[in-house]
MOPAC internal coordinates of N, CA, C and O (Angstrom, degrees):
PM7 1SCF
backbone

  N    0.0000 0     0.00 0     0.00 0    0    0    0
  C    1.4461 1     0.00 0     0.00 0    1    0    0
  C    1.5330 1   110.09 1     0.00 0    2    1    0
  O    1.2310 1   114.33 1   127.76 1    3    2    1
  N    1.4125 1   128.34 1   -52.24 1    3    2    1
  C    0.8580 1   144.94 1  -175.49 1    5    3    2
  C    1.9624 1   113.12 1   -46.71 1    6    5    3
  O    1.2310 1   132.37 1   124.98 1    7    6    5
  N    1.8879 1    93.70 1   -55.02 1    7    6    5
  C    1.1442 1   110.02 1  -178.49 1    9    7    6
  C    1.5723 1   114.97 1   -56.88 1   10    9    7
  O    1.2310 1   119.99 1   146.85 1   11   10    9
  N    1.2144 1   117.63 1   -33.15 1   11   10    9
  C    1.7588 1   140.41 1  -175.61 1   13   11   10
  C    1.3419 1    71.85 1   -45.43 1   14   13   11
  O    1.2310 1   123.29 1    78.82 1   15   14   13
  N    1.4264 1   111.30 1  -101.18 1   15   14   13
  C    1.3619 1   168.75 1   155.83 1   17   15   14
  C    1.3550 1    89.57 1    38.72 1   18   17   15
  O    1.2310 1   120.01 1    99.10 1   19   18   17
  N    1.4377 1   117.58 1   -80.90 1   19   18   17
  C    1.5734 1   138.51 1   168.45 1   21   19   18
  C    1.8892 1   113.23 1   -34.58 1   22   21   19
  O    1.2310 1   131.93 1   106.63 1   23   22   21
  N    1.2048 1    94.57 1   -73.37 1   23   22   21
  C    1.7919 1   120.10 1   173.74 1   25   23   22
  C    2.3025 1    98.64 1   -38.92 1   26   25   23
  O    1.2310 1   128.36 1   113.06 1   27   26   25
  N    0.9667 1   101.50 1   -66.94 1   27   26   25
  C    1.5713 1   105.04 1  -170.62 1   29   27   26
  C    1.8754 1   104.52 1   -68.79 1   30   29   27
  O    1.2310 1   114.62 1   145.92 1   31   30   29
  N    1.4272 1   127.80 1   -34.08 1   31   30   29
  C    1.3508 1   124.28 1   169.44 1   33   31   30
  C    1.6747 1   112.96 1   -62.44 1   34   33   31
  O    1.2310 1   126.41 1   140.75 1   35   34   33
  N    1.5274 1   105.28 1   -39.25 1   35   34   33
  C    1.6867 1    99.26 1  -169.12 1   37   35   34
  C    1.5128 1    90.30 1   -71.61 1   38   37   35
  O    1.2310 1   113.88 1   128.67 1   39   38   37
  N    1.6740 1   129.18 1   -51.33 1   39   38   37
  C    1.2971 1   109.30 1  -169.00 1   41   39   38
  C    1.3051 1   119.85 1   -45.02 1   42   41   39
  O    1.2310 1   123.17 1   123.56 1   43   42   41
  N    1.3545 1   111.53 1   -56.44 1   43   42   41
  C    1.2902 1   127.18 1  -167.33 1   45   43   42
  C    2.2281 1   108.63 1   -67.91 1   46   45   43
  O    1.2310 1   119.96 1   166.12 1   47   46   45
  N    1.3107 1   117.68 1   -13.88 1   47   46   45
  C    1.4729 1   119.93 1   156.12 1   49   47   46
  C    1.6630 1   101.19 1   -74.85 1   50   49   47
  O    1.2310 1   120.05 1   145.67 1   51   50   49
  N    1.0407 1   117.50 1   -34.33 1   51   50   49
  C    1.8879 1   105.67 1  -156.45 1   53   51   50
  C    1.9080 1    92.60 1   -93.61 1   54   53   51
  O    1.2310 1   118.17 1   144.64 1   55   54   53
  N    0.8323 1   121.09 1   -35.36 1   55   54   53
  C    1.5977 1   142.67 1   153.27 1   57   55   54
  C    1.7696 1    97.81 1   -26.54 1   58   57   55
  O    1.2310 1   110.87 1   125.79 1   59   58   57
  N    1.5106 1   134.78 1   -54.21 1   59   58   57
  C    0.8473 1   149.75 1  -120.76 1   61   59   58
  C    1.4731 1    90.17 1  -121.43 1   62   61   59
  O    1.2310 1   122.69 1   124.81 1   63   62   61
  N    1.4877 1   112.45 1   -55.19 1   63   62   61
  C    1.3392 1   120.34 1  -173.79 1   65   63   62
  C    1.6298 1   113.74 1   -68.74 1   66   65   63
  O    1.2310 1   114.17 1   152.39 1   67   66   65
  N    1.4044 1   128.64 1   -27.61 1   67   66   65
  C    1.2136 1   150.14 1   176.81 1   69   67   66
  C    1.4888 1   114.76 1   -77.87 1   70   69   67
  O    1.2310 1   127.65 1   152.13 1   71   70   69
  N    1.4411 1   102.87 1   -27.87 1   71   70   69
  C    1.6012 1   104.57 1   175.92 1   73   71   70
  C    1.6740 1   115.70 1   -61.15 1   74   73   71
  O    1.2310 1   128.60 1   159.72 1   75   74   73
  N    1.1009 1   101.04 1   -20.28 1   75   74   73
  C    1.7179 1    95.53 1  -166.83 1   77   75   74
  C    1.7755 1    96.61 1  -136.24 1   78   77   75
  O    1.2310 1   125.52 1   -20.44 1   79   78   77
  N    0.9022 1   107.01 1   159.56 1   79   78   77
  C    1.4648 1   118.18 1  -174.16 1   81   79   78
  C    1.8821 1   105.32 1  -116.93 1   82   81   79
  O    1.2310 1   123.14 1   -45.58 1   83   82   81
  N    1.2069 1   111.58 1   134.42 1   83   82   81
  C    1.7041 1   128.29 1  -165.84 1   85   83   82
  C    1.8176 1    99.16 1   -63.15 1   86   85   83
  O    1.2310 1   129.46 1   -71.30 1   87   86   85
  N    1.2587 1    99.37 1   108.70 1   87   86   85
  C    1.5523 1   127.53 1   168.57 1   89   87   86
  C    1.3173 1   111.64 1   124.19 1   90   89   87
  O    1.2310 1   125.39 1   167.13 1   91   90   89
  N    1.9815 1   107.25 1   -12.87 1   91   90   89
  C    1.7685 1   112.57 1  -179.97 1   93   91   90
  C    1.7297 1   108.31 1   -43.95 1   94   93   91
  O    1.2310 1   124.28 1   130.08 1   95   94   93
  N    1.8115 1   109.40 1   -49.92 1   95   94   93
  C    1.3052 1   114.43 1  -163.34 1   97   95   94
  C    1.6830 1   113.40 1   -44.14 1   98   97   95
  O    1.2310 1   121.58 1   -49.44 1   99   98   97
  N    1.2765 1   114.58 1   130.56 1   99   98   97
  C    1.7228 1   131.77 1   156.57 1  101   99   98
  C    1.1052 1   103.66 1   -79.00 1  102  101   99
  O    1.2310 1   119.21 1   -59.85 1  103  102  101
  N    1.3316 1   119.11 1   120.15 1  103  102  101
  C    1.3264 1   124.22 1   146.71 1  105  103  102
  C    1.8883 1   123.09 1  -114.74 1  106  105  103
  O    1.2310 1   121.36 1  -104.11 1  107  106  105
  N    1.3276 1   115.00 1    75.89 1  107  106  105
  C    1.2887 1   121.48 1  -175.86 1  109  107  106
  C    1.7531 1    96.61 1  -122.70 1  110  109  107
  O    1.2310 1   123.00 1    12.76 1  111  110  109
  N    1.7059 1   111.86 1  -167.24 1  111  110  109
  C    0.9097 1   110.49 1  -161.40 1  113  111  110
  C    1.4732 1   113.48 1   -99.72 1  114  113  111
  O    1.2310 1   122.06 1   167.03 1  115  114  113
  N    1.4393 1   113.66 1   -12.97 1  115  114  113
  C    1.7586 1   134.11 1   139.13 1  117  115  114
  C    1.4866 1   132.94 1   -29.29 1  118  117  115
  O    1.2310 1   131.85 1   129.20 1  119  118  117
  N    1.1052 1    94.73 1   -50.80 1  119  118  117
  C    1.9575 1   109.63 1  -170.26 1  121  119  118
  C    1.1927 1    91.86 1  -142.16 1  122  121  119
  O    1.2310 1   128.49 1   -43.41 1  123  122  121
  N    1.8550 1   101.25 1   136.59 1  123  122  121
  C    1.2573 1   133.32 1   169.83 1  125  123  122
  C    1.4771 1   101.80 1  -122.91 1  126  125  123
  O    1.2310 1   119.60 1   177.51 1  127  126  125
  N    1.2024 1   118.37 1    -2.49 1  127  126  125
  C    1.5577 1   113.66 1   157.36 1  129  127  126
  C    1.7130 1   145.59 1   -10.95 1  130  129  127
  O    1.2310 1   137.73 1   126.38 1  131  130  129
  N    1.6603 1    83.25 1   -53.62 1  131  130  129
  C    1.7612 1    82.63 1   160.84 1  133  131  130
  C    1.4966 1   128.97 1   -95.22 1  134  133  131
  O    1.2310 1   130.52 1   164.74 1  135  134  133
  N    1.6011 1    97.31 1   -15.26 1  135  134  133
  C    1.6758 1    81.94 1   170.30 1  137  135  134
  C    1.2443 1   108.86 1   -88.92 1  138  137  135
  O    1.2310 1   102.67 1   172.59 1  139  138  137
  N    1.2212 1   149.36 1    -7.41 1  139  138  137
  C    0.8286 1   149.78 1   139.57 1  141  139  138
  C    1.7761 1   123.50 1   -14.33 1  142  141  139
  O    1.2310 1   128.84 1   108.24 1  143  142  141
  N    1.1907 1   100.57 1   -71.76 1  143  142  141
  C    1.4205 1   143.56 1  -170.34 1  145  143  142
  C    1.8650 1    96.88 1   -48.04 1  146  145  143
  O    1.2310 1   132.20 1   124.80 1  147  146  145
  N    1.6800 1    94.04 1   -55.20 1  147  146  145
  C    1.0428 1   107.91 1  -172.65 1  149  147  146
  C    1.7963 1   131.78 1   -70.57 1  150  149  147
  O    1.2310 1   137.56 1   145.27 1  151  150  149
  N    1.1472 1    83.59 1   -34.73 1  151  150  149
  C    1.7741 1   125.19 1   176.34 1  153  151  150
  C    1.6630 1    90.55 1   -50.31 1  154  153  151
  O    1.2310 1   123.24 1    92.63 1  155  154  153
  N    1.4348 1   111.40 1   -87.37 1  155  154  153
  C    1.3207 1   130.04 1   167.60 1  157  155  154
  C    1.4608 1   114.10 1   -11.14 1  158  157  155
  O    1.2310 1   115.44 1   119.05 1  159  158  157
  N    1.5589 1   126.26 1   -60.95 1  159  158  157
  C    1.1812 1   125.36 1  -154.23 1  161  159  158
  C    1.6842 1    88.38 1   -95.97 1  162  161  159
  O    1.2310 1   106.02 1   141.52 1  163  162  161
  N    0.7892 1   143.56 1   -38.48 1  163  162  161
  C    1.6871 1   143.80 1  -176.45 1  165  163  162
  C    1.8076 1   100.14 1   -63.60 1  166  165  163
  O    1.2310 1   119.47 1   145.60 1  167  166  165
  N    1.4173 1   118.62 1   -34.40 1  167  166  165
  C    1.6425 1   108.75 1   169.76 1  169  167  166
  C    1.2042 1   108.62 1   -93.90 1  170  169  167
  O    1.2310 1   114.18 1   165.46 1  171  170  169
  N    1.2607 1   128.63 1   -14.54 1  171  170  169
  C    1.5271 1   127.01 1   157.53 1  173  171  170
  C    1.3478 1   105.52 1   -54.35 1  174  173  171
  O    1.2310 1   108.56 1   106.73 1  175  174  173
  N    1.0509 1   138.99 1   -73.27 1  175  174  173
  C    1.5982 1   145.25 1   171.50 1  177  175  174
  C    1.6672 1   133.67 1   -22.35 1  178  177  175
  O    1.2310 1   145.14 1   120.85 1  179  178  177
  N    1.5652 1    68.73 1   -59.15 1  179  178  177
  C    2.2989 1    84.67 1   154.85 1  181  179  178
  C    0.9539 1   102.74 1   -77.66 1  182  181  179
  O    1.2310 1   106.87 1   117.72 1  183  182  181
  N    1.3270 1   142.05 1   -62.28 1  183  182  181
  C    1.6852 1   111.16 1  -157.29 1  185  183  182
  C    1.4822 1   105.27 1   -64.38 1  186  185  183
  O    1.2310 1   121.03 1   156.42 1  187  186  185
  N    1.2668 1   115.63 1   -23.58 1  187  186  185
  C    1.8410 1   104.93 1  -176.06 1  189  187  186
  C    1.6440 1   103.91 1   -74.84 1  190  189  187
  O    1.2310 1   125.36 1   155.13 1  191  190  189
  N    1.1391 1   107.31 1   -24.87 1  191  190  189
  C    1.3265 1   112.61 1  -166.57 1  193  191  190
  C    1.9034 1   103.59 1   -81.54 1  194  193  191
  O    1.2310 1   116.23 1   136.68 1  195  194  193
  N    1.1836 1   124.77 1   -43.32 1  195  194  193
  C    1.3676 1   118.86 1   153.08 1  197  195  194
  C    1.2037 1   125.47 1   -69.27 1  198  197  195
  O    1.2310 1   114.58 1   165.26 1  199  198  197
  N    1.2293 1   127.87 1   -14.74 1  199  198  197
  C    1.8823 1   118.96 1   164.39 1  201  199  198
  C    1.6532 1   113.34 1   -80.43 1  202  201  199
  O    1.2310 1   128.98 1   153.68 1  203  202  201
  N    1.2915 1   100.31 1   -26.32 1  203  202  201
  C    1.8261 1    87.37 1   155.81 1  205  203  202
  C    1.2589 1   143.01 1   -80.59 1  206  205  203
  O    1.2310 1   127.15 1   167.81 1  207  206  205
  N    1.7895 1   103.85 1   -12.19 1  207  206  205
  C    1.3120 1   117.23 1  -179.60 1  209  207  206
  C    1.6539 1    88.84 1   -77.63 1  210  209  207
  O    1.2310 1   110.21 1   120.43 1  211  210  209
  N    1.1505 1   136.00 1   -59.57 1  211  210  209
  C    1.3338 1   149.61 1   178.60 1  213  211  210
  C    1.3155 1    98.91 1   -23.55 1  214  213  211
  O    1.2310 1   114.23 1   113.16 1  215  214  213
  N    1.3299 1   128.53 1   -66.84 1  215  214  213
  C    1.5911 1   141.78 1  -173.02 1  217  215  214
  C    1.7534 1    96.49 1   -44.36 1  218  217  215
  O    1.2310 1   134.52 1   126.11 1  219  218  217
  N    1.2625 1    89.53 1   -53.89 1  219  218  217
  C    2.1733 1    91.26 1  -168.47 1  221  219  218
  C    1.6149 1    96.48 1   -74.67 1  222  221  219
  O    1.2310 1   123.80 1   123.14 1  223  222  221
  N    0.7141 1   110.33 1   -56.86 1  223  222  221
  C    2.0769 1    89.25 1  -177.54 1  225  223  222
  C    1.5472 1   119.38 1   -39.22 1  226  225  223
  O    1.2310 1   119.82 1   139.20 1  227  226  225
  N    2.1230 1   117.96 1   -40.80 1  227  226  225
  C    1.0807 1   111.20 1  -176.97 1  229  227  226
  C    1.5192 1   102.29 1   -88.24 1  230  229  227
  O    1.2310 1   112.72 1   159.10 1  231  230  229
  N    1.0131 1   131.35 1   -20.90 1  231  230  229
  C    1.4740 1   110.92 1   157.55 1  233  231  230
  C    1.4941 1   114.59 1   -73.74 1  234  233  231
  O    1.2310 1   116.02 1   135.33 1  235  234  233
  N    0.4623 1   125.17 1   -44.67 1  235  234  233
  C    1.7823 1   102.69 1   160.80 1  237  235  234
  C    1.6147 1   129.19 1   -46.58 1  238  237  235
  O    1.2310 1   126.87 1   142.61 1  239  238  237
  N    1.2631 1   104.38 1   -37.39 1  239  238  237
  C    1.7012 1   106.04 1   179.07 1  241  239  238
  C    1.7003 1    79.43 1   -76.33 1  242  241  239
  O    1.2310 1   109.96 1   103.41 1  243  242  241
  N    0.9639 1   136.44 1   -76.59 1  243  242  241
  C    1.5310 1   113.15 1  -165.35 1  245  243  242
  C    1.1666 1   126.15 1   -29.39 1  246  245  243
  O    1.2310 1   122.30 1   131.44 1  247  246  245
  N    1.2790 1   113.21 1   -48.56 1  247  246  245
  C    1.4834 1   124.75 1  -167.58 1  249  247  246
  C    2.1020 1    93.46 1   -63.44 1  250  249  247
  O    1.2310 1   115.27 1   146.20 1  251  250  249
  N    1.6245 1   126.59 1   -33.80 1  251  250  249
  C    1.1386 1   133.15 1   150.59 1  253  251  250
  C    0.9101 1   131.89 1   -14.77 1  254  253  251
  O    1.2310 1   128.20 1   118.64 1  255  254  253
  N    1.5236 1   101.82 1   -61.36 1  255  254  253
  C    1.6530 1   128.17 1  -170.58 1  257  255  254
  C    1.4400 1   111.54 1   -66.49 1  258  257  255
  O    1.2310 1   123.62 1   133.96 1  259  258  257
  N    1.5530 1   110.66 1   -46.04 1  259  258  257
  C    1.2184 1   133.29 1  -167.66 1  261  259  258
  C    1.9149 1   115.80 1   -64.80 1  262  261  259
  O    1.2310 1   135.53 1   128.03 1  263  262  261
  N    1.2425 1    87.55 1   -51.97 1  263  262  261
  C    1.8017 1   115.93 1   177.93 1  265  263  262
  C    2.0144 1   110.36 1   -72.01 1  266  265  263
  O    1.2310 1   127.30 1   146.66 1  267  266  265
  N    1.5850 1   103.56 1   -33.34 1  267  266  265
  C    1.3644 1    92.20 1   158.36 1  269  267  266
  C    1.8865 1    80.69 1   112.42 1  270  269  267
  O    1.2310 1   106.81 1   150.59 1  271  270  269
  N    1.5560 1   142.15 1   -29.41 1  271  270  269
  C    0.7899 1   141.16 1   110.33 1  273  271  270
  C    1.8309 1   133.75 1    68.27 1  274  273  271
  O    1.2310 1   143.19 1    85.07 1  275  274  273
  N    1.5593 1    72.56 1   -94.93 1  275  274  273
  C    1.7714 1    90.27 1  -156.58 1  277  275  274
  C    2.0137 1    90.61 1   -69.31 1  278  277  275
  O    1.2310 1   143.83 1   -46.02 1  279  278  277
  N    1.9547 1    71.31 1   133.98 1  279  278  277
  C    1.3309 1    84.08 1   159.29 1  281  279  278
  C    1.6053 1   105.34 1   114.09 1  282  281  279
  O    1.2310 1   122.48 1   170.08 1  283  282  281
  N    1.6156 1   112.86 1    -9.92 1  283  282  281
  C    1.4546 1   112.71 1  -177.35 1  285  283  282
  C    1.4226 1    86.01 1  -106.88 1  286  285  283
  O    1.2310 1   117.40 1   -21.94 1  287  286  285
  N    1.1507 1   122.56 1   158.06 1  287  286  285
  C    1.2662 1   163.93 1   164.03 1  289  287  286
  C    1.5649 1   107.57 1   -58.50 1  290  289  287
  O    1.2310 1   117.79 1   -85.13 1  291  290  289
  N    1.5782 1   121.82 1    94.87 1  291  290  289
  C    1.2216 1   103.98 1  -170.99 1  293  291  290
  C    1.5027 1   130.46 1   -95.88 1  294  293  291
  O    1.2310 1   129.43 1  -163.67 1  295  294  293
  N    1.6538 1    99.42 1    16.33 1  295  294  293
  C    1.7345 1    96.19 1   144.60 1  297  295  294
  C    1.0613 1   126.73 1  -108.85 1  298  297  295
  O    1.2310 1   111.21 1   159.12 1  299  298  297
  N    1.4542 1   134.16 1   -20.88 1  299  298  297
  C    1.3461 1   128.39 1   166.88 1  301  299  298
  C    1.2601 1   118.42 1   -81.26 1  302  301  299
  O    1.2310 1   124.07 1   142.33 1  303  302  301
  N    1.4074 1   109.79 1   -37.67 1  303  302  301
  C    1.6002 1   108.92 1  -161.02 1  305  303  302
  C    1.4798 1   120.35 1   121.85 1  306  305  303
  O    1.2310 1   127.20 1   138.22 1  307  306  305
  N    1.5432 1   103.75 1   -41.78 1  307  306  305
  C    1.3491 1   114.97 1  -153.68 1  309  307  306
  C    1.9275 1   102.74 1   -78.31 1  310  309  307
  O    1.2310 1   128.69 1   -35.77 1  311  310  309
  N    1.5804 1   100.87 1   144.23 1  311  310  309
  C    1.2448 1    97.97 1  -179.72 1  313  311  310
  C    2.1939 1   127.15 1   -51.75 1  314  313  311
  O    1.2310 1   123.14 1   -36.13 1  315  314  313
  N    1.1776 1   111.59 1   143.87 1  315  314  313
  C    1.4316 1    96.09 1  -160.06 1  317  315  314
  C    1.5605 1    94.16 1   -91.28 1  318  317  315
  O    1.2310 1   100.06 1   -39.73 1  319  318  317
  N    1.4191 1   153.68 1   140.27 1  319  318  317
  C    1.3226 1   161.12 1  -176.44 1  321  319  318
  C    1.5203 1    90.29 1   -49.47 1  322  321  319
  O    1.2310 1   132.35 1   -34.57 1  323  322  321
  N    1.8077 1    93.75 1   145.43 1  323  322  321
  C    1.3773 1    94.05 1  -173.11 1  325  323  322
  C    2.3403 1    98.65 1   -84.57 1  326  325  323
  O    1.2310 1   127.11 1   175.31 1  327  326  325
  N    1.3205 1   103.92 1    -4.69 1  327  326  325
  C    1.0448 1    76.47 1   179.85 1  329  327  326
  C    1.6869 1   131.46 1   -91.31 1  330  329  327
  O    1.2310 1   125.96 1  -172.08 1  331  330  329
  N    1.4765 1   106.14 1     7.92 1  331  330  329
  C    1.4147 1   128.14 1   172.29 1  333  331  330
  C    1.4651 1    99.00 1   -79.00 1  334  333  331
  O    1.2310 1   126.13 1   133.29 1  335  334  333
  N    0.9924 1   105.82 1   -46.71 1  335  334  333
  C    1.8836 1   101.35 1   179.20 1  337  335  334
  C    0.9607 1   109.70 1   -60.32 1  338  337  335
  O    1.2310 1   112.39 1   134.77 1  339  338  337
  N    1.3563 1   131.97 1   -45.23 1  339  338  337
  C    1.4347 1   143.26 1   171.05 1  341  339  338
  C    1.8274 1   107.53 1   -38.13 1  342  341  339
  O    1.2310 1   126.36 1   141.02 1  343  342  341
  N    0.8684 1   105.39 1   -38.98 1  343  342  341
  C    1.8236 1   112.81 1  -148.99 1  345  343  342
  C    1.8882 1    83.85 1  -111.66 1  346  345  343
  O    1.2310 1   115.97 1   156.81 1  347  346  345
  N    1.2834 1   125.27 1   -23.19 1  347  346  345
  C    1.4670 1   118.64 1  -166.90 1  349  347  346
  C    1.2794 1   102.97 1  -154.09 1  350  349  347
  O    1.2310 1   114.85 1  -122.13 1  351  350  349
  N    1.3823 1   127.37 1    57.87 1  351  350  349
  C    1.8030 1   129.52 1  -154.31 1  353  351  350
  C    1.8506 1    99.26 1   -79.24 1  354  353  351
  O    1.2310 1   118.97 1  -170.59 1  355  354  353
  N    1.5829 1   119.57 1     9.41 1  355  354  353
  C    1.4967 1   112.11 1   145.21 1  357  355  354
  C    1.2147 1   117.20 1  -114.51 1  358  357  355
  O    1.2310 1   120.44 1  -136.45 1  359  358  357
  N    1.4357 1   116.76 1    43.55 1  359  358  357
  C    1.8029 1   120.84 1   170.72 1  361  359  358
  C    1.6547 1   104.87 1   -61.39 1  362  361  359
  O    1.2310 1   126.58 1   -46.35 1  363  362  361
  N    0.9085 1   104.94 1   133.65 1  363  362  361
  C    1.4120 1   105.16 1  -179.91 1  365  363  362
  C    2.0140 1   114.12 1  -116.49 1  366  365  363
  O    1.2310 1   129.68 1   152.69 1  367  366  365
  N    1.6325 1    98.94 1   -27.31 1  367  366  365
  C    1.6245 1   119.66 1   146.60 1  369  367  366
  C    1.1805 1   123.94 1   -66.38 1  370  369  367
  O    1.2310 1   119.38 1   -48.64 1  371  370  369
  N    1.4833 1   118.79 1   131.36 1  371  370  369
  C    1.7335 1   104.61 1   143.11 1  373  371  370
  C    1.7593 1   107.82 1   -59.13 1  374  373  371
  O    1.2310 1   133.62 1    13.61 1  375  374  373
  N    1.7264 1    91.28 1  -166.39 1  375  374  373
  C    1.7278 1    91.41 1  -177.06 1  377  375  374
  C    1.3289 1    95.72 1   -88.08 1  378  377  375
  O    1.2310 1   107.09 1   144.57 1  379  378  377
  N    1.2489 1   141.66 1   -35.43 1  379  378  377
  C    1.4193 1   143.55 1  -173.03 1  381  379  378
  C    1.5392 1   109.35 1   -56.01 1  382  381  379
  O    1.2310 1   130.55 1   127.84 1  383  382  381
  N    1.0790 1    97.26 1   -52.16 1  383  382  381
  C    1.9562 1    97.23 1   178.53 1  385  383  382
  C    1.6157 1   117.07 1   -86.58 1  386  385  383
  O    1.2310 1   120.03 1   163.98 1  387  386  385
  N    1.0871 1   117.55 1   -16.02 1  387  386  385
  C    1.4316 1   135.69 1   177.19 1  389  387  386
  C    1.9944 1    95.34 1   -68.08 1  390  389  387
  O    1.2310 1   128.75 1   128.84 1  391  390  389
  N    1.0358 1   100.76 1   -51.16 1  391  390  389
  C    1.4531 1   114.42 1  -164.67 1  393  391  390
  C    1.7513 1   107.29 1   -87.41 1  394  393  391
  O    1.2310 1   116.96 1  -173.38 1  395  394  393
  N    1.0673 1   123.38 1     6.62 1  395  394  393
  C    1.3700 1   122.92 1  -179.03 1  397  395  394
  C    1.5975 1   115.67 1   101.20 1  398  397  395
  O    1.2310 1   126.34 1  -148.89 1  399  398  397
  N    1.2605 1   105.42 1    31.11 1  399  398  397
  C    1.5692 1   102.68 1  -176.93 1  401  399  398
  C    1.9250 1   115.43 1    35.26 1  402  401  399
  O    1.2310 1   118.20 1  -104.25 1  403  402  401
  N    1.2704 1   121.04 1    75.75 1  403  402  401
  C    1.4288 1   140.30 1  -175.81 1  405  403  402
  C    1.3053 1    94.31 1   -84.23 1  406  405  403
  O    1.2310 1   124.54 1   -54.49 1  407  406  405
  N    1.3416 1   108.89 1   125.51 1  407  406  405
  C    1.7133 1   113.87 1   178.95 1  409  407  406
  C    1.1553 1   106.56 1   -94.26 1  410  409  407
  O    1.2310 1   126.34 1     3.87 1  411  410  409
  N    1.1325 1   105.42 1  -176.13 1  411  410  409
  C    1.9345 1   118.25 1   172.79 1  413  411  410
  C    1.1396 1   108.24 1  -115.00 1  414  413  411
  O    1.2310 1   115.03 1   -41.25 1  415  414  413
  N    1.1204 1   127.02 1   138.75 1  415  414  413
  C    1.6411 1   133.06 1  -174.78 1  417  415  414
  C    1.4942 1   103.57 1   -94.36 1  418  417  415
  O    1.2310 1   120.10 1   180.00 1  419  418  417

């Protein structure tokens, strides 16, 4: 899903970039057209660009699964709550180390 996800945003940024040819953009107080244009293809980019990061975290929790793994906390150790997995099932932090390792006084 993810991969779609990624694959159909870059088309649809380079789609974007091809629409107009370099000096087309207006920039007066009429048309916002090109920033527009531009706007568009720069969040096209991030979202493709975070659905691939997405792809490498769940291959990694697999690779978890596989190794015996998933589910410890891979700087402390300590098991991560199953309900963070629940809500983020490629947490690879607990919340304590995720969050800056917060001590207890």
């Amino acid at each position: 899903m993810y991969k779609h996800q990624a694959e159909d945003l870059r088309a649809e940024a380079e789609s974007l970039a091809q629409e107009r040819e370099p000096g087309d953009v207006q920039f007066d107080e009429e048309s916002g057209e090109g920033g527009t244009i531009a706007v568009d293809r720069e969040r096209d980019l991030t979202l493709s660009a975070q659905a691939l990061v997405a792809i490498e975290e769940i291959d990694v929790a697999l690779a978890a699964i596989d190794d015996k793994t998933y589910g410890s906390c891979e700087n402390c150790g300590q098991p991560i709550p199953k309900a963070r997995l629940r809500a983020l099932p490629y947490a690879r932090l607990c919340v304590a180390c995720k969050s800056g390792g917060l001590h207890r006084r």
